[in-house]
N, C-alpha and C positions, 0 to 999 in steps of 0.2 A: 532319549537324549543322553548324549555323552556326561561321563563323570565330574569331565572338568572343561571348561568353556575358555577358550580364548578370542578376545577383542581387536580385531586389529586396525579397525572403521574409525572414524572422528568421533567426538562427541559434540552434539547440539545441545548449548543451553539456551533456552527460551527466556530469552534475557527480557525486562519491561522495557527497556534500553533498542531500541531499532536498530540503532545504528551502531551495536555491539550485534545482536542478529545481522546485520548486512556484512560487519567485517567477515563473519565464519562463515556464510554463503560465500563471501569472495576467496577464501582460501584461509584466512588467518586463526592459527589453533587461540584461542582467547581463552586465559584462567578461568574456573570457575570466581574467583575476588573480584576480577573485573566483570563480569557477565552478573553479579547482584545487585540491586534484587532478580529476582529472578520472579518468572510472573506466575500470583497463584488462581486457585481456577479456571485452570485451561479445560473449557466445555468442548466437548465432542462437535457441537458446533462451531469450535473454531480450528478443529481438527479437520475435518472436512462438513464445509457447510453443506446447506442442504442441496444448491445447484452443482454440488461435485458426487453425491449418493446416486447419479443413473444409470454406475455400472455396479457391480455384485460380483466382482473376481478381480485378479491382482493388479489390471487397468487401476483401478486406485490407486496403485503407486506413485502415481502423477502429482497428485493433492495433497500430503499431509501437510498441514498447519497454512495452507493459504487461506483461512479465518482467521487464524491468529493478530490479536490487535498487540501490539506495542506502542506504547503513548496514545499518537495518535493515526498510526500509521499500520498495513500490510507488508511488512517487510517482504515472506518468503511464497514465492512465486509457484507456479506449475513447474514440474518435474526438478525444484530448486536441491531439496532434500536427497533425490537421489543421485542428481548430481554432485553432489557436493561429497558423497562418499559417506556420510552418514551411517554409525551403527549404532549411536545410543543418544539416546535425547535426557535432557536434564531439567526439572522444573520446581514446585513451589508447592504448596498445599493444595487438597485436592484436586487432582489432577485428573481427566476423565468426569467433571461435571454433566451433566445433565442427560442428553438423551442416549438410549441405550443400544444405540445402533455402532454395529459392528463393524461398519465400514470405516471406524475411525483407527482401530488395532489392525484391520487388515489392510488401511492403506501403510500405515507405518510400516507395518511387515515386508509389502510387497516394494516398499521403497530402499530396504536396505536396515531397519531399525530391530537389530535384537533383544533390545534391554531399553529399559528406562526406569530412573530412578527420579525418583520425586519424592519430599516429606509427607504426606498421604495420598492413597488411591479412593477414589470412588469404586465402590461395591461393583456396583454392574461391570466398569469400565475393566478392572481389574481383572473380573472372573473371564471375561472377553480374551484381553491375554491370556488367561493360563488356556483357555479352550483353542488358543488357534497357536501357542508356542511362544508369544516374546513374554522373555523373562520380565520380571517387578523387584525391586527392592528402594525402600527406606532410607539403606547403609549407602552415606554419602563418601565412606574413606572405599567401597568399592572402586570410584574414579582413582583414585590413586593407586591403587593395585593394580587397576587395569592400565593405566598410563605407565608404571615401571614393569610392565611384559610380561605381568603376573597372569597364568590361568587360575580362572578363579574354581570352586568345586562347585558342585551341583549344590550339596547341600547348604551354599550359603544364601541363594533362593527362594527355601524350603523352610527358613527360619521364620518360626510363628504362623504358618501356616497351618490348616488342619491337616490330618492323617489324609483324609480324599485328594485332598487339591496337592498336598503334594505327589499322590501316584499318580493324578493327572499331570502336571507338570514332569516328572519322567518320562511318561510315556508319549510324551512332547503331544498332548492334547485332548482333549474331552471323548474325539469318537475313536480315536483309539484306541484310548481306556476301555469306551465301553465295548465295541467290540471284544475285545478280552477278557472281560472279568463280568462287567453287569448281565445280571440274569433279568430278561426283560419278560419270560412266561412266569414271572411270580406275580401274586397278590399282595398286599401290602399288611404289613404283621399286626396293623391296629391295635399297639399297646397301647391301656389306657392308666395306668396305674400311677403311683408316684404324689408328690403332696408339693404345695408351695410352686403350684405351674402358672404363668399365664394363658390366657386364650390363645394365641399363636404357638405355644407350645401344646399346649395339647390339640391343636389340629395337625402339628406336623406326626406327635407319635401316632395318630390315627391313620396318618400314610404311609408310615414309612415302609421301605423296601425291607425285607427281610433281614437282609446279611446289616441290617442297621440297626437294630432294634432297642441295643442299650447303650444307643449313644446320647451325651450328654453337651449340653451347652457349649457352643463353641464349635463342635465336630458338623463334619463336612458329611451330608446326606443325600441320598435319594428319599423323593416324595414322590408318590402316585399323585398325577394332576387329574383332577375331574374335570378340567377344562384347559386345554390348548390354544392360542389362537394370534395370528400372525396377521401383519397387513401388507400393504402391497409396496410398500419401499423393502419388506424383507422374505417374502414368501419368497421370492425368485432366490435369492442368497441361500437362504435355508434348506431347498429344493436342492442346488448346487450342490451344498457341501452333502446333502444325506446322500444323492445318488454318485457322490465321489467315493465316500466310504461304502455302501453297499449297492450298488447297481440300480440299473430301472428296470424295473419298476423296484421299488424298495417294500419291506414288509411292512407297512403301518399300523400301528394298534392299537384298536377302537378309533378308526378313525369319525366314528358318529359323535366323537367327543372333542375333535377337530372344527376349528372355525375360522374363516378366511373373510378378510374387510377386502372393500378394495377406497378405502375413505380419505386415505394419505395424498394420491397424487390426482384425484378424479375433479378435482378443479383446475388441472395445470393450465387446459387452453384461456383460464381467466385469470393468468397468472402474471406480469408484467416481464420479469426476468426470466420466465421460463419463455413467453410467447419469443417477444426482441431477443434471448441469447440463441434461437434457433433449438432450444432445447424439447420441445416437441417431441421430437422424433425419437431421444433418446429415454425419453418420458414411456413412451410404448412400447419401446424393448426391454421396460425393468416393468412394466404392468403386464404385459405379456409374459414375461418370466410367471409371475403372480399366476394368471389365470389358466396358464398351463397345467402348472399344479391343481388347479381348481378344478382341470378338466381330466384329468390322470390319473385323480384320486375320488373316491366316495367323501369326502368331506363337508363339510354346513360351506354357507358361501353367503355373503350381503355384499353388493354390489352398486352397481351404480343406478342412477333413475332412469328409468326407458329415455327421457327426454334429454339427457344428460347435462342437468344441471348441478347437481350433484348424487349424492350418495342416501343408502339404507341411512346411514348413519355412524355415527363416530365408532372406534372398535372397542373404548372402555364405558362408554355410555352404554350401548348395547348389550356389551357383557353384564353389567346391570341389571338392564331391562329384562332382559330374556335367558338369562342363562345363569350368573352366581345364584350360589344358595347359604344361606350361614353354616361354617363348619366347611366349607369347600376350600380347594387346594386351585389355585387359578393360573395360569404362567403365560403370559406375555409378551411378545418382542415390540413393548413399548414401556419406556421409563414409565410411564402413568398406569400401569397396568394398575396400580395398588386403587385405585377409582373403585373398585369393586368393591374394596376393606371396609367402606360404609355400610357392609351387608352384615358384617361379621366374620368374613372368610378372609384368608389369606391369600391374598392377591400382589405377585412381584413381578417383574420386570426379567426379561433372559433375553440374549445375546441368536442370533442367529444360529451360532452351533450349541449350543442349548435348547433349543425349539426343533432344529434336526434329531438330534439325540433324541429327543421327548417323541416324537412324532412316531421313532421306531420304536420305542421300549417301553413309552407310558409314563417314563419316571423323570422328574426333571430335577437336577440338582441344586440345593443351597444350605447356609449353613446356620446350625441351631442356630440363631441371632439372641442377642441380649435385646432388651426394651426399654425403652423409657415413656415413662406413664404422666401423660399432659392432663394436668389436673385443670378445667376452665370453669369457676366457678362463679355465681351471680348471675344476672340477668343484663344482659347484653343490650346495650342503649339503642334507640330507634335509629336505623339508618346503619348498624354495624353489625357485622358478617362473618363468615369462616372463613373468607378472605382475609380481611382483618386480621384476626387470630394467626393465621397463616405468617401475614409478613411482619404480626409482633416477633412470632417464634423465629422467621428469620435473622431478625439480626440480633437476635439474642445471646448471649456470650458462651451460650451451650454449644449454639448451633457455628458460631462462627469459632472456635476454637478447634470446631471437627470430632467433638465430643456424641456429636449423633450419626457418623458414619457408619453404617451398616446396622444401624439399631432398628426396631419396630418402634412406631409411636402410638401408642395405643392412649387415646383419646374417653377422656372421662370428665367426671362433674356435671354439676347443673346445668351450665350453661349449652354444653353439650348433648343431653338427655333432651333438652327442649328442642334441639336441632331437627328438622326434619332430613331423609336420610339424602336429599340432595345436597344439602349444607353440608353435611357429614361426608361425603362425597368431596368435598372442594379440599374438607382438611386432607383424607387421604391420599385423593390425587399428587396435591404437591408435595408429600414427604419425598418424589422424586428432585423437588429442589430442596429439601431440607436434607438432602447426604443420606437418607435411610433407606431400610431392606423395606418395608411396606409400612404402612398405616393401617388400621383397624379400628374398629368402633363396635362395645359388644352389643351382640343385637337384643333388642326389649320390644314393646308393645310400637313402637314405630317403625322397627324394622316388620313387625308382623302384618301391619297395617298396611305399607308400601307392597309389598309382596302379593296384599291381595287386591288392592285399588288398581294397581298396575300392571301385575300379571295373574290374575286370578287364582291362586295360590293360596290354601290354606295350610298356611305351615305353623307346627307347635316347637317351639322353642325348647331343648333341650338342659335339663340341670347343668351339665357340663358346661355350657356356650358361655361359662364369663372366667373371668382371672380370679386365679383361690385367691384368698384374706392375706395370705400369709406368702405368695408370689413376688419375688426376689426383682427388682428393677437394678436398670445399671444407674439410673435417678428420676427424679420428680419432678415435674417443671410446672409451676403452681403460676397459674395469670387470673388475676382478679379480670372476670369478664365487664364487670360493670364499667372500668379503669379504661377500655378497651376505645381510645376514638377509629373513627375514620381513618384509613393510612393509605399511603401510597408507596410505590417503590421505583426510585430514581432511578433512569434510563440505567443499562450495564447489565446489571445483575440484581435477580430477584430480592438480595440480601441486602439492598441498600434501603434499605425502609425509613420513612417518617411521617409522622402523621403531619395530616393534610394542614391543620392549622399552624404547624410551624412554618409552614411557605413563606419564604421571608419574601419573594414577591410573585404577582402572578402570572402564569405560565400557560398561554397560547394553544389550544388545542387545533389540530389540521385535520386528526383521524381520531373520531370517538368510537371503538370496536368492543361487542359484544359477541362473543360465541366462545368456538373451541368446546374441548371437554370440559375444562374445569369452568370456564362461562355461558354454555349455553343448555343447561338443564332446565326442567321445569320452573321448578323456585326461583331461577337466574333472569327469566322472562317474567314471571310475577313482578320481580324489582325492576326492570325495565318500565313496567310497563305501568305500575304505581308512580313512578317518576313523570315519565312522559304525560299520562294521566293528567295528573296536581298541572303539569307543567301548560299544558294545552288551555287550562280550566285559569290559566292566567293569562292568557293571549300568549305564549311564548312559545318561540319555533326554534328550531337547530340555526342557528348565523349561516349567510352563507362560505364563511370562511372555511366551518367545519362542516365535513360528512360524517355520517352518522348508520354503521353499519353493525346490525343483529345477525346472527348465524344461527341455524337452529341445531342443536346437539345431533338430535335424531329425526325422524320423521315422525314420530309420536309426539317428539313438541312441539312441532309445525300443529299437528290437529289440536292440541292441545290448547295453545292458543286460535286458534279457529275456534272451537267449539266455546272460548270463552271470551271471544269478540276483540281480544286484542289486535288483531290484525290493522280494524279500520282506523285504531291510536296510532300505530305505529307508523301509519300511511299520511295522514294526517300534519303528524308528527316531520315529517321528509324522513325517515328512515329508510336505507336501503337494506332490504331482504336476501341473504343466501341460502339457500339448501346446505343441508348438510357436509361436513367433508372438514377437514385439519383444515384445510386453507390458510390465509394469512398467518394465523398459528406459527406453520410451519414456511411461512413468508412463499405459498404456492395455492394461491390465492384470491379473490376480491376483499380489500381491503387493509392490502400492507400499503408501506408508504414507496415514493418512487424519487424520493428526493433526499438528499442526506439534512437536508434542512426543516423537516418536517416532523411535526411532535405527533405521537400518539396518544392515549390513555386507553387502555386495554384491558378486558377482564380476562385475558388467557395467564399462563402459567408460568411461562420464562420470557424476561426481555435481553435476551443476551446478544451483541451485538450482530445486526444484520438478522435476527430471529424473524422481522414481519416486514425486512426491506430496509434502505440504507438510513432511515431515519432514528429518530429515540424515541423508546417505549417507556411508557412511564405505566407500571400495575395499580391494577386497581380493584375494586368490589363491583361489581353490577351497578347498585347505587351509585355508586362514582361517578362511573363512565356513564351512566344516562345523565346525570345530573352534569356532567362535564361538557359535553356533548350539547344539552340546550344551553351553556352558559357560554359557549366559547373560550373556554379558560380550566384550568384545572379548579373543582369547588366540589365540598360531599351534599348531600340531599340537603342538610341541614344548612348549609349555609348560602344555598342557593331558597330556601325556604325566609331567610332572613334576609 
C-alpha cells in the first residue's frame, strides 16, 4: 500500500436521521454536526443482510447498508452506495457488530469504500478489513484533513495497532503477507514458561508459530489450529480468495484437520424470503461453491440428511460433540465459533480470508487478548439459565461502554462450576454479542464427564488447563447468581435486557422458537420439555394464536430426546419439529416471522433487526419461550406456574 493515501470520494455518515441519509444518497455533501447522532451498532447484518450473502465476489457491491435501519425506516437502496460515489463511511460505536461474515467489508470494498471511521470497531469486523485492504481509524479530525485535500500517511492507520496487523495492512492484506513472510512448514514453538498467565494465554504459547514466540500481550500472532472449519455461506468465499492467491489446486495442510458444514442454507427451500424472492437458485450457486471445495479437497464434511430436511447438524454444536478437546486452538468462519470455549479451548471466530490463509499454512491469526474474569456466584434460582446471565452481562455498564471489546471472558464461580457443559456452552457462544474475542470455561470433573457420556472419551485433565492465582485481568465482573431472575431482551438488539417481571404490560406471543446453536442443545430440550411436561399435566396447550417451534441443534439431540420419550410431549403439546440447520436463526428457515407485525420470543442468540423475518424478536432462556409459548403471552416458568 502506498505511503500516503488520498481521498477524493464523498463521505457517508450513517446518520440515525433517514432523512439526513437520503439527502447524501440524493447528492448533498451534509456536515458531520448535522448528520449526529450518528447510529451506533451497525451489525454486519445490516450491512448486508442475510438475503443479500448469495454471491461471494465483488457482485456485493450492490448491497452495503440496505439493512441499515434509521428511526424507523431503510433509507439506502441497492447499488445506492455506489452510486452515489462513496469512499468513506462514517458511524458511532461498535461498528461491525455481530456476525462474522466477510461479505459485509467486501461489499463496501467493492462498492467504492476505502476507509471508515467509527468510535469503535468490533474484533472480527475489523480484522475483515485489514485482511481484504479498507483502512479503520477512531481519529474523527481525519474527516477534516481528508475534506481540506490532505493526503493522509500510512502510518496514521497503524496507530495502536500491533506490530502483525500493521505489516498486514502495508502489504494491503492478510494473503499477501502471508505469501511473503509466513513460514507455513513449521511446528509450533510450544512455549510453556512464564507466571501470572490465564488459560487462554497459555493455550496460545502452546501454539504459537515460531517467528512468535516471545510475544507478549497485545501482539498480533500466528496460532497452529488443531481445528479449522467453515460452513456453507463461506466455504465458496474462502475457496475464491485461497485459489486467487495460490492456484488450483492450492496446497492444503493437514487437511484431515479440516471441517466443512453444509447447516447454514440447507433449509432455504423452507425459507419464506428465500422461497417468494426467487432466491432459490442463487441459494445453489453459493452451496455449490461450498461443495465443490468439499469435492476438490480431502477434508471431514457433515452435510445434509439423505431426505433433505435438514442437516448432520449445527457447525459449532458439532465442533463440540465430535471434535474440541480442552487445550485446543479452534477457528471458525462463524461469530459463535467460541461455543466450543465450554470445553476449555480457545475457540474464535475468522473472517473468510483468515480461514483461506489457515487452510494453506495451518496457522490462523489473532491477537494476545486481554480477559475479563465473570465471576457468577451462588446458586441460581429455579427456572434461571446461562441465558440469563448472558443478557444480565449484556446491558451491563462494562459491556455497553465497549469495555469488553476484543477481551476473552472467561467464566468462573459457583454458579458456573455447577453448569453443565451445555449451559457453559450458551455463556460462551454469545460473547459473540458481548463484543469479545472468545469465551472459555476451565475444564473440571464435568468437562471430563461430557467428554465421556458423549463421545466416549477418556480424557485426564492437565495441571496447566486453568488460570494461575496471580493472572492479571483487564477486570472482574462479580453477578450474585442467586440475584439473577428471568430476563428477556427487547426486540433490536441483544443488549436491551429486562427482567421479565418488570413488563409493565403484557406482550402477545405469534412465534414461540426453540433451537439454533445456542437453543437447541441437550439441556435446552430438557427445559422445554420440563415446561411442556408440568404444562400438559395441567390441561394446557399452545393457543391457537401462537406456533410453537423446536429445532434440534444436532442429530444426536433428536435421539436424544427419542430415547427419552420427549418426543410424544412435544407432539401432544402442538409443537412443530425441525431438523437440524441455522434456519430461522439466520431468518432462512421454518420459523421466522413473515409479517412486520408479528412478535417472537426466541431462545437463539441475536435479534437484530430482520435476523428471523420482518417481525420483533424478543430473547429468551428455553424456559421462557416454552413457557411463553403455552401461555400466549410473554411469562417465565415461574409465573406461569402461578
Amino acid at each position: 500500500m502506498e505511503d500516503a493515501i488520498r481521498f477524493t470520494g464523498r463521505i457517508l455518515y450513517l446518520s440515525r436521521d433517514p432523512a439526513c441519509i437520503r439527502r447524501q444518497l440524493a447528492g448533498e455533501a451534509v456536515p458531520l454536526a448535522d448528520a449526529a447522532p450518528l447510529r451506533d451498532d451497525v451489525s454486519t447484518d445490516e450491512i448486508t443482510p442475510v438475503t443479500t450473502m448469495l454471491v461471494y465476489d465483488e457482485r456485493l457491491g450492490r448491497y452495503p447498508y440496505v439493512g441499515l435501519k434509521a428511526g424507523d425506516e431503510l433509507p439506502i437502496g441497492e447499488d445506492a452506495v455506489r452510486q452515489g460515489g462513496f469512499e468513506i463511511t462514517v458511524a458511532g460505536k461498535r461498528y461491525g457488530k455481530g456476525s462474522s461474515r466477510e461479505h459485509s467489508p467486501l461489499a463496501e470494498l467493492s462498492a467504492g469504500i476505502r476507509l471508515i471511521v467509527a468510535e469503535s470497531f468490533e474484533r472480527i469486523y475489523q480484522q475483515n478489513c485489514d485482511n481484504i485492504g479498507i483502512l479503520t481509524t477512531t481519529d474523527f479530525d481525519v474527516l477534516r484533513r481528508i475534506q481540506a485535500g490532505e493526503s493522509i500517511p500510512i502510518e496514521h492507520f497503524l496507530k495502536g495497532r500491533d506490530a502483525l496487523t500493521q505489516a498486514i495492512i502495508r502489504s494491503g492484506g492478510l494473503m499477501a503477507y502471508s505469501r511473503q513472510v509466513l513460514r507455513a512448514d513449521t511446528e509450533p514453538a510450544a512455549v510453556s514458561g512464564g507466571k501470572g498467565l490465564t488459560l487462554v494465554e497459555k493455550i496460545i504459547r502452546r501454539h504459537l508459530h515460531p517467528d512468535a514466540a516471545q510475544a507478549e500481550r497485545g501482539s498480533g500472532v500466528f496460532v497452529k489450529a488443531d481445528w479449522r472449519f467453515s460452513h456453507d455461506y463461506f466455504t465458496g468465499m474462502s475457496a475464491h480468495l485461497m485459489h486467487r492467491a495460490y492456484g488450483k489446486p492450492a496446497p492444503l495442510r493437514d487437511p484431515d484437520r479440516i471441517v466443512a458444514f453444509h447447516d447454514h442454507l440447507v433449509l432455504a427451500p423452507q425459507s419464506v424470503p428465500h422461497v417468494k424472492g426467487g432466491l432459490l437458485p442463487r441459494v445453489a450457486t453459493l452451496v455449490q461453491g461450498h461443495h465443490d471445495f468439499v469435492m476438490d479437497y480431502p477434508v471431514r464434511h457433515h452435510g445434509q440428511l439423505p431426505d433433505g430436511s435438514g442437516s448432520e447438524g449445527i457447525c459449532h454444536a458439532l465442533m463440540t460433540e465430535r471434535y474440541a478437546l480442552p487445550g485446543h486452538v479452534v477457528a471458525g468462519t462463524d461469530s459463535h465459533t467460541p461455543h466450543a470455549g465450554a470445553l476449555g479451548c480457545l475457540a474464535f471466530g475468522v473472517g473468510s480470508t483468515d480461514m483461506a490463509n489457515s487452510w494453506t499454512t495451518g496457522y490462523v491469526r489473532c491477537k494476545i487478548p486481554e480477559t475479563l474474569r465473570v465471576e457468577v456466584s451462588g446458586t441460581l434460582a429455579p427456572g434461571v439459565t446461562a441465558k440469563d446471565i448472558v443478557l444480565v452481562l449484556l446491558r451491563s455498564e462494562a459491556v455497553r461502554n465497549g469495555e469488553a471489546i476484543g477481551a476473552v471472558f472467561e467464566y468462573g464461580g459457583e454458579a458456573v462450576r455447577a453448569m453443565s457443559v451445555d449451559e457453559r456452552a450458551t455463556l460462551t457462544n454469545m460473547v459473540a454479542e458481548l463484543g469479545g474475542f472468545t469465551g472459555i470455561v476451565e475444564p473440571d470433573e464435568q468437562t471430563v464427564a461430557f467428554l465421556r457420556e458423549r463421545r466416549g472419551i477418556a480424557f485426564e485433565l492437565q495441571d496447566w488447563m486453568k488460570s494461575d492465582p496471580d493472572a492479571a485481568y483487564r477486570r472482574v465482573i462479580h453477578i450474585d447468581g442467586a440475584s439473577v431472575r428471568p430476563m428477556v431482551a427487547r426486540p433490536g438488539d441483544p443488549g436491551n435486557g429486562m427482567a421479565i417481571d418488570e413488563l409493565a404490560e403484557a406482550v402477545q406471543v405469534d412465534i414461540a422458537y426453540g433451537g439454533s446453536c445456542t437453543g437447541g442443545k441437550q439441556a435446552d430440550f430438557d427445559s422445554y420439555h420440563e415446561v411442556l411436561k408440568w404444562g400438559l399435566a395441567q390441561g394446557l396447550r399452545i393457543p391457537p394464536h401462537t406456533r410453537f417451534f423446536l429445532q434440534f441443534g444436532t442429530m444426536e439431540v433428536k435421539r436424544y430426546c427419542e430415547e427419552r420419550g420427549y418426543l410424544s410431549v412435544f407432539e401432544q403439546a402442538g409443537v412443530s419439529l425441525i431438523m437440524p440447520g441455522c434456519g430461522s436463526c439466520a431468518n432462512c428457515g421454518p420459523g421466522q416471522s413473515t409479517s412486520a407485525s408479528e412478535v417472537t420470543i426466541s431462545a437463539i442468540n441475536r435479534n437484530f433487526p430482520g435476523r428471523s423475518g420482518p417481525g420483533s424478536v424478543w430473547l429468551a432462556s428455553p424456559y421462557t419461550v416454552a413457557a411463553s409459548a403455552l401461555a400466549g403471552r410473554i411469562v417465565d416458568f415461574g409465573q406461569l406456574k402461578g
